[in-house]
C-alpha positions in Angstrom: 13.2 -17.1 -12.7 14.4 -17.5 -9.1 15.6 -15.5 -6.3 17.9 -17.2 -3.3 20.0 -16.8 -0.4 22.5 -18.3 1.7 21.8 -15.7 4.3 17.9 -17.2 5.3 16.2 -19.5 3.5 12.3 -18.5 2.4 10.0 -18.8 5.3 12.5 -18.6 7.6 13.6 -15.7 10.2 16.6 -13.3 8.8 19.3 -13.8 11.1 20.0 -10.6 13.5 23.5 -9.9 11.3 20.9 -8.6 8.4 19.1 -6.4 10.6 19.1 -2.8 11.7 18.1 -3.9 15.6 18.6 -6.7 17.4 16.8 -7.5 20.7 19.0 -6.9 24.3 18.8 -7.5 27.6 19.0 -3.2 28.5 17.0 -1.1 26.4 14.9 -3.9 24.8 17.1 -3.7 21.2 20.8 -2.6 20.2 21.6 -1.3 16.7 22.6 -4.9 14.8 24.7 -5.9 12.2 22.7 -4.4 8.7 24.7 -6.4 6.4 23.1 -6.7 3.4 22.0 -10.4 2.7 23.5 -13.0 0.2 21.1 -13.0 -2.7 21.4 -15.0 -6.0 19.1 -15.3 -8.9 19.1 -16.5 -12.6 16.3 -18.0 -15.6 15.7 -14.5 -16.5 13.0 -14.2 -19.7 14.4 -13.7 -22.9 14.2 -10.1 -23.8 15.5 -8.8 -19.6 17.2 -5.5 -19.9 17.4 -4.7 -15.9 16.7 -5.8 -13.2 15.0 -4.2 -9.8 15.1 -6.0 -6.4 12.8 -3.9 -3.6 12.7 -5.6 0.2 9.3 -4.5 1.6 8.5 -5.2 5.4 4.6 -5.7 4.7 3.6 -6.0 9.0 4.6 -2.2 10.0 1.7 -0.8 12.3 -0.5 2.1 10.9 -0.8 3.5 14.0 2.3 3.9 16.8 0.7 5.0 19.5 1.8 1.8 21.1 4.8 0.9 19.3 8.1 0.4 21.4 6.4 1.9 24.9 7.0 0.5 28.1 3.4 -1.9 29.9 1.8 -2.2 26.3 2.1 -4.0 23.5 1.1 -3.6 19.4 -1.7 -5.5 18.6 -1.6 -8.3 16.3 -5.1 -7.6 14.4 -3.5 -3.9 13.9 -4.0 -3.1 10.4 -0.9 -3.0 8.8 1.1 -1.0 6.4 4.4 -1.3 3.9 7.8 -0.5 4.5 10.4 0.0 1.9 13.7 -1.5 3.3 15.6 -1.5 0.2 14.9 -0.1 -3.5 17.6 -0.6 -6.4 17.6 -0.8 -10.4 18.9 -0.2 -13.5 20.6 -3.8 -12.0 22.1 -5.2 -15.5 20.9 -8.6 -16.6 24.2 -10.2 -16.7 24.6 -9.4 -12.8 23.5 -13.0 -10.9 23.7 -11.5 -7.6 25.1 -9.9 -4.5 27.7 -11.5 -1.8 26.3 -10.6 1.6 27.2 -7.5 2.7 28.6 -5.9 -0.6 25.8 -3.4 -0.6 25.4 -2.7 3.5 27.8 -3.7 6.4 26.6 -1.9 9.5 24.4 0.9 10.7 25.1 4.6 8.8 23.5 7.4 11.2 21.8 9.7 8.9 21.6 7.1 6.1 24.4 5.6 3.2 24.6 8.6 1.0 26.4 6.6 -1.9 26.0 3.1 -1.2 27.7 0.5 -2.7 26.2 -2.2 -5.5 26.5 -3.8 -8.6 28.1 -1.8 -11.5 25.5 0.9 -13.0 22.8 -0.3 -10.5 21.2 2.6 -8.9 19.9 2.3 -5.3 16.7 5.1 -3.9 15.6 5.9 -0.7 14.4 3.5 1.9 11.8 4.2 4.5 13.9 4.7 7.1 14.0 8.8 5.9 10.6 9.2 7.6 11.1 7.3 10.5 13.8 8.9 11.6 12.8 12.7 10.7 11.9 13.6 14.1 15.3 12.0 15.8 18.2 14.6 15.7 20.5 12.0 16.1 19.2 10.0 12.9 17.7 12.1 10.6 18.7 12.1 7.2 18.4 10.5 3.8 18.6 7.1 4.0 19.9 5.2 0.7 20.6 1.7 -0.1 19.9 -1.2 2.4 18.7 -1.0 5.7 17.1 -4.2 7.7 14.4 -5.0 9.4 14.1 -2.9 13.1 10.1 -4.0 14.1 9.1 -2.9 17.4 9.9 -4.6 20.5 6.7 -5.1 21.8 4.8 -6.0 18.2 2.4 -9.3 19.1 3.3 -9.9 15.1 5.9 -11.7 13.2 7.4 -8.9 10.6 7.7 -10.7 7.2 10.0 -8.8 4.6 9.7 -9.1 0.5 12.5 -9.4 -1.1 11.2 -9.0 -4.7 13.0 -8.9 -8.1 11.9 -7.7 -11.0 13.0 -8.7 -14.8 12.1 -5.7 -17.0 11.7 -4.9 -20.8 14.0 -1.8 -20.5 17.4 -0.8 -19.5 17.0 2.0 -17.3 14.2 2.8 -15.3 12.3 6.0 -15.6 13.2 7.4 -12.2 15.3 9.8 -10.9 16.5 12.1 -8.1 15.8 10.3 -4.0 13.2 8.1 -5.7 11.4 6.2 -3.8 9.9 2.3 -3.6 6.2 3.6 -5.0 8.2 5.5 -7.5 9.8 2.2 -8.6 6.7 0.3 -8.9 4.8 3.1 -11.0 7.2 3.3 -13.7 7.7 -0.7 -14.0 4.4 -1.0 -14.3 3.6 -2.5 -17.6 7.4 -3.5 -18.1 7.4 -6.5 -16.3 8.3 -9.5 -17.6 8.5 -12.1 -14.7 9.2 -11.7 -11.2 10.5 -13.9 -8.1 9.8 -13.6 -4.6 12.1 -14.5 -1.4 10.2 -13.9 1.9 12.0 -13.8 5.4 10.8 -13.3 9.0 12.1 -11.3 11.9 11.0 -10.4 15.7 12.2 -8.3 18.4 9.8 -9.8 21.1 11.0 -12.8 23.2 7.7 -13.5 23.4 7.9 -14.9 19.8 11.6 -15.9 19.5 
């Protein structure tokens, strides 16, 4: 099976009109454009039921005592953690993909509480929730697709997984604000092939 876009190709960095921030010349970053990218796929194995596509930013620091201040910068040897950026399934196998921005088209403060997708797809909670928690502006319950935001000041090029899954059953056992780890425990042992698209994306000039 394969998974492809018109929107970045794999390797490459995710243009600024897919992500949540985008650097600027006052404040360091802006709120961006947070469509949701083009994304096409097909070969499915015999026997596909659903689908599930998760984006996972794999570079987010494990520790921000750094992240985003003024005179410092976030290590590049920082051990690093993942980042749920998008979780949806129940995706029906005849479904062969999603235009860009059909399922995000700008920044929702206090997160997309119904976002939009293919027909009976079903779209969790991204990790955006408990980023946000402390911010009274932003807090909420954040649904659907939101991009990549790394910090300003992160010596690292962010790389983001966008991984789709062909499974053995229709629905997946999940329910409620479930989450990307929820996802991934009930697949578990209902895989039956998988296809990986991997872009990049930075918010120092440093690396631009």
């Amino acid at each position: 099976m394969y998974l492809r876009s018109h929107s970045f190709q794999d390797g490459e960095p995710i243009p600024s009109a897919f992500a949540f921030a985008e650097p600027a010349e006052v404040g360091h970053v802006r709120l961006a454009g947070n469509r949701s990218p083009h994304l096409a796929w097909g070969d499915l194995p015999a026997g596909t039921r659903s689908l599930a596509l998760l984006c996972v930013g794999v570079d987010v620091p494990t520790v921000g005592d750094d992240v985003n201040q003024e005179g410092r910068s976030v290590p590049a040897d920082l051990p690093r953690t993942d980042f749920f950026h998008w979780v949806m399934i129940d995706v029906p196998p005849g479904c062969t993909g999603v235009d860009a921005g059909a399922c995000s088209d700008g920044v929702t403060a206090r997160g997309k509480q119904d976002p939009p997708g293919p027909e009976g797809a079903r779209q969790g909670v991204n990790d955006y929730t408990g980023w946000f928690a402390g911010d009274p502006d932003m807090r909420g319950t954040y649904r659907g697709y939101d991009g990549p935001a790394p910090p300003w000041n992160d010596e690292r090029v962010h790389h983001y997984h966008f991984r789709l899954l062909a499974l053995d059953i229709a629905h997946c056992p999940v329910g409620g604000d479930f989450r990307g780890a929820d996802v991934q425990g009930a697949t578990r042992g209902h895989v039956l092939g998988s296809a990986t698209l991997v872009g990049t994306y930075t918010q120092n000039p440093d690396l631009r």
